[in-house]
C-alpha positions in Angstrom: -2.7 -33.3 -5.5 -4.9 -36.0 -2.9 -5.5 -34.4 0.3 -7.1 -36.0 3.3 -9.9 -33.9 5.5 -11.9 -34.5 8.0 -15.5 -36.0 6.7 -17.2 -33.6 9.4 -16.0 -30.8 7.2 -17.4 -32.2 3.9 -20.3 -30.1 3.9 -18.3 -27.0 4.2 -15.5 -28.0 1.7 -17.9 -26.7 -1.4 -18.0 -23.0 -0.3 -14.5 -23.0 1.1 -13.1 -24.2 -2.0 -15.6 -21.3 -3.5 -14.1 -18.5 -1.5 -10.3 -20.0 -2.0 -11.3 -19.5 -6.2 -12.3 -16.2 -5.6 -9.5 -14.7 -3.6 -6.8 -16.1 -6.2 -9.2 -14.1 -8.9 -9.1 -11.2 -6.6 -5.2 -11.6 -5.7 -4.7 -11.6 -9.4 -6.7 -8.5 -10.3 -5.1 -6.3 -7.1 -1.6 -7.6 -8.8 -2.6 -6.3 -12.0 -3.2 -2.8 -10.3 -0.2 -3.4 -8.5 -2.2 -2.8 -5.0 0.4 -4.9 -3.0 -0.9 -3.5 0.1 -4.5 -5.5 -0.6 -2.9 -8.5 -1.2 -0.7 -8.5 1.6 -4.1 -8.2 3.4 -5.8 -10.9 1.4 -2.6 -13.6 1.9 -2.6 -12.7 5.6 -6.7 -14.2 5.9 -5.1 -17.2 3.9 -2.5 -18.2 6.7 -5.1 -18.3 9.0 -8.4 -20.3 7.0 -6.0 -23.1 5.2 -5.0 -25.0 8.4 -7.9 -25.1 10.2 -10.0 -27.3 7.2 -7.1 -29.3 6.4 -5.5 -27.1 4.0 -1.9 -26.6 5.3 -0.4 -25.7 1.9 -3.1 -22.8 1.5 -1.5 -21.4 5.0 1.8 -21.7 4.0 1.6 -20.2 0.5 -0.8 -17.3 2.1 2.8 -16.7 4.5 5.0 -17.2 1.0 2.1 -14.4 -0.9 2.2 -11.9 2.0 6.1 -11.9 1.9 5.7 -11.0 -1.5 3.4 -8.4 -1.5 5.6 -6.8 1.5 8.5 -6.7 -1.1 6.5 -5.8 -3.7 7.7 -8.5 -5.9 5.4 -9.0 -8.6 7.3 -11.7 -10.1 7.2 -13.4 -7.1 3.4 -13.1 -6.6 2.4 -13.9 -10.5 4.4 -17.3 -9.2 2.8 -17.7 -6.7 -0.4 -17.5 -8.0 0.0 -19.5 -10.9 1.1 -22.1 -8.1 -2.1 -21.4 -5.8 -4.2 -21.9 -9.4 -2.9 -25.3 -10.5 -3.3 -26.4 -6.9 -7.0 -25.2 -6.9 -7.2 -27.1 -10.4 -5.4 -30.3 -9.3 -7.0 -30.9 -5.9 -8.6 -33.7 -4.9 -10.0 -34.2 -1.6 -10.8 -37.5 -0.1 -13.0 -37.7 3.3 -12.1 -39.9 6.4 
């Protein structure tokens, strides 16, 4: 997926895209020990971060994650996240 940002956030794009790698390895790990409650925290500070740097679809699955985690819909959120991973691996930014 080809997504367009802002070149005056290029320098910051490295350590976002950092952070957004961690937090799915973190989301995945608090699934594992079925902590919904943690995740529902985690996908809450994803609706806010993905719009802001250009990253709508990180907002908007951080909604569709802390829906799931209110439910505690594991099946949902192992979706999810294999959604938010092939994303992450597919990404490709070009700067304007």
């Amino acid at each position: 997926m080809q997504i367009t940002i802002k070149s005056n956030l290029e320098d910051l794009i490295p350590r976002y895209l950092e952070n957004r790698q961690a937090e799915l390895e973190q989301m995945a790990d608090l699934l594992g020990a079925a902590d919904f409650d943690s995740i529902r925290g985690v996908a809450h500070n994803m609706k806010g971060i993905g719009i802001p740097y250009g990253f709508k679809y990180v907002s908007d699955l951080g909604l569709e994650l802390e829906t799931a985690a209110k439910a505690h819909d594991a099946d949902q959120l192992r979706l999810l996240l294999g959604q938010y991973k092939t994303y992450l691996d597919e990404l490709e930014i070009v700067y304007q």
